[in-house]
C-alpha positions in Angstrom: 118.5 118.3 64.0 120.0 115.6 66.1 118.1 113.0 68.1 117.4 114.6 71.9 119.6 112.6 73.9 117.2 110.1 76.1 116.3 111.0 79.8 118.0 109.4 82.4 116.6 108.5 85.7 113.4 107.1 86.2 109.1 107.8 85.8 109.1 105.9 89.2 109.7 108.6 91.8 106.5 110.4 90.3 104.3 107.5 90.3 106.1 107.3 94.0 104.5 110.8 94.7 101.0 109.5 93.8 101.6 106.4 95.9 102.4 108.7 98.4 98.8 110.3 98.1 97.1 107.8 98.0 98.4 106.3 101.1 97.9 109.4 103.0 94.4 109.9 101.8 92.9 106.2 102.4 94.9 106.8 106.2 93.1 109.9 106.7 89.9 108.5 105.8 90.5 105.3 107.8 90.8 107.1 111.1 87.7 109.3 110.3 85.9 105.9 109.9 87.3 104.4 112.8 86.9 107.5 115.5 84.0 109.3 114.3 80.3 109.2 113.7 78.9 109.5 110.8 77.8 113.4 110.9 80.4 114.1 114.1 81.9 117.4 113.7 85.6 118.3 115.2 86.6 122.1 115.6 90.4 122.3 114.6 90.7 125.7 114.1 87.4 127.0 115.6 84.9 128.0 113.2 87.3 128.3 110.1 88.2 124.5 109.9 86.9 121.6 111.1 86.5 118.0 110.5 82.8 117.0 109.4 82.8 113.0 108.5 80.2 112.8 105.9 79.8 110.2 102.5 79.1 111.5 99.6 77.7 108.6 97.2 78.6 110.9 94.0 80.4 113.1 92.0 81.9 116.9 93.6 79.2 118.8 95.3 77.6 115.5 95.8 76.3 115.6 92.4 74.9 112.1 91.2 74.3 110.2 88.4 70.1 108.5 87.9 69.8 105.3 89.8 70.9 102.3 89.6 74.2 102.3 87.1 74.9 106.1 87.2 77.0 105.3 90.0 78.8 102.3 88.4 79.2 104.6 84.8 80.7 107.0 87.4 83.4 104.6 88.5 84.2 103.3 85.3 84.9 106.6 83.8 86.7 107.1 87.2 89.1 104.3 86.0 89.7 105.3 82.7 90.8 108.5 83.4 93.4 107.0 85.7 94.4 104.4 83.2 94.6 107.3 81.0 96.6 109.7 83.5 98.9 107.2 83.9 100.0 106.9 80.3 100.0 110.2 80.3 103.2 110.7 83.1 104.8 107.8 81.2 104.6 109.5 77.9 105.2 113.0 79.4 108.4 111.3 81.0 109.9 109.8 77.9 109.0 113.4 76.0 111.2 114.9 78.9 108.7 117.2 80.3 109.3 119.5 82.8 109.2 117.3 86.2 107.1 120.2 88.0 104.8 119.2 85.6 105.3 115.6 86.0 105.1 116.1 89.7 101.9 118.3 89.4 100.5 115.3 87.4 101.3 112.6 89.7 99.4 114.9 92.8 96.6 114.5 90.1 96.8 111.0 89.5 97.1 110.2 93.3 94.2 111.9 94.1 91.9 110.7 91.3 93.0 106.5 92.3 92.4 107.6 96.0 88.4 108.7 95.5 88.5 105.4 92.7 89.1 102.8 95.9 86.5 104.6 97.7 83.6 104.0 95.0 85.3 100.6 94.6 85.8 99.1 97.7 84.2 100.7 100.1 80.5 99.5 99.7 82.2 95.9 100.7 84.9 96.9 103.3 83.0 99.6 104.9 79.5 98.8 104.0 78.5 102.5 102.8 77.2 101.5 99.6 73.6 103.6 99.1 70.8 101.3 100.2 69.0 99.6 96.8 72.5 99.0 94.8 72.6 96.2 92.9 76.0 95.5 94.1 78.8 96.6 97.3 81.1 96.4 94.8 81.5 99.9 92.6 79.2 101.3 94.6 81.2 102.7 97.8 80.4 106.0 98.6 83.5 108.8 98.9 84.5 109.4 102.9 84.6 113.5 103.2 85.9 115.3 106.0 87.2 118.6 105.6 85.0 120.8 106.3 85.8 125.1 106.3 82.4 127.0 106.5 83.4 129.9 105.1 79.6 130.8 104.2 76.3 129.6 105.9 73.2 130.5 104.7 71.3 129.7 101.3 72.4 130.0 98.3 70.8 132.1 95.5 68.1 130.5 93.3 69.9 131.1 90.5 73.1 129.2 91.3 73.5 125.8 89.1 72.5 122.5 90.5 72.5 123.8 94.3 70.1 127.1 94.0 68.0 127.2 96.9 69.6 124.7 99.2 71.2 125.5 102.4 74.9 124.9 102.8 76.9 125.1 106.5 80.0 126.0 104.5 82.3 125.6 102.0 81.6 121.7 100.1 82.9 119.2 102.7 86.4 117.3 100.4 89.0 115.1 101.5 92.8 115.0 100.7 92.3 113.0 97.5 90.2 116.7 96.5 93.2 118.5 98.0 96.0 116.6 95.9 93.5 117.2 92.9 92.9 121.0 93.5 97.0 121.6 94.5 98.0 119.7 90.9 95.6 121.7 88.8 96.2 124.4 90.1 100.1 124.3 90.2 100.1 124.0 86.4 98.0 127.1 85.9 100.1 128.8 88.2 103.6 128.0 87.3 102.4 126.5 83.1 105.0 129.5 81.4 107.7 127.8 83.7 106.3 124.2 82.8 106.0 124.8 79.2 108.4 127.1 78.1 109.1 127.1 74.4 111.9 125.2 72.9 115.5 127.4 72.2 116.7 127.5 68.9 119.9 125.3 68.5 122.9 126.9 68.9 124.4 127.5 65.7 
């Protein structure tokens, strides 16, 4: 079989997309910080979407690792993976993947890096970090803001991690969630288009 003929063009317009992201998602959370209170609530669509600026010092669902370095082991894996997605678009490009798949990858990638700064910088530039860290640095906690309450109440005792607690909604996430959620799911929706198997050569 003969070699695949290499891909013209360029990786950079993907890693563009996740600059994109990233940009939009440390903007969004900017203005949050800078014309709301911590725990101020905006309707935007009534009671079906609001903004709600909260922190969350962990993981999704607010989930966290023990004190003190759980939070630092957090950000560190945080890095690696996006050290590792990277790699990954580069390598997908140069295999000549399907740029849907590319694309979904970058939304991925530029979500991941945006919630990375967060834990990073934003114990020194915004001074969030949890009282008792050992450091500012790493230990920024995530601004969250969108907020749709689509139930209110308890939730059952038998539910993982959050049994018992009270919730005002749906888990409060920001646009570096939304970029996450939008890649994933894209690839699950649309993976026979992104990964269709290779034709047969023509004889």
């Amino acid at each position: 079989m003969p070699p695949r003929p290499a891909r013209r063009g360029s990786v950079l317009p993907f890693f563009l997309l996740a600059f994109f992201v990233i940009v939009l998602d440390q903007l969004s959370k900017y203005l949050v910080h800078s014309h709301m209170r911590l725990g101020e609530t905006i309707p935007l669509l009534g009671n079906v979407l609001k903004l709600l600026y909260t922190e969350n010092p962990g993981m999704a669902f607010g989930v966290e690792l023990p004190a003190p370095f759980g939070k630092l082991l957090l950000t560190g894996f945080r890095l690696l993976a996006v050290g590792g997605i990277s790699y990954y678009i580069a390598r997908l490009w140069r295999q000549r993947a399907a740029g849907g798949f590319l694309a979904c990858m970058a939304l991925i990638l530029g979500g991941a890096l945006g919630n990375v700064l967060d834990s990073v910088f934003y114990g020194v530039i915004y001074h969030n970090a949890p009282a008792g860290s050992p450091t500012p640095w790493f230990y920024g906690q995530v601004i969250d803001m969108i907020n749709v309450p689509i139930y209110q109440g308890f939730y059952p005792s038998w539910v993982p991690v959050v049994g018992g607690q009270y919730t005002s909604g749906f888990p409060i996430f920001n646009l570096a969630d939304s970029s996450i959620f939008i890649g994933v799911a894209l690839i699950l929706l649309l993976q026979n288009r992104f990964f269709k198997p290779e034709q047969p050569d023509a004889a």
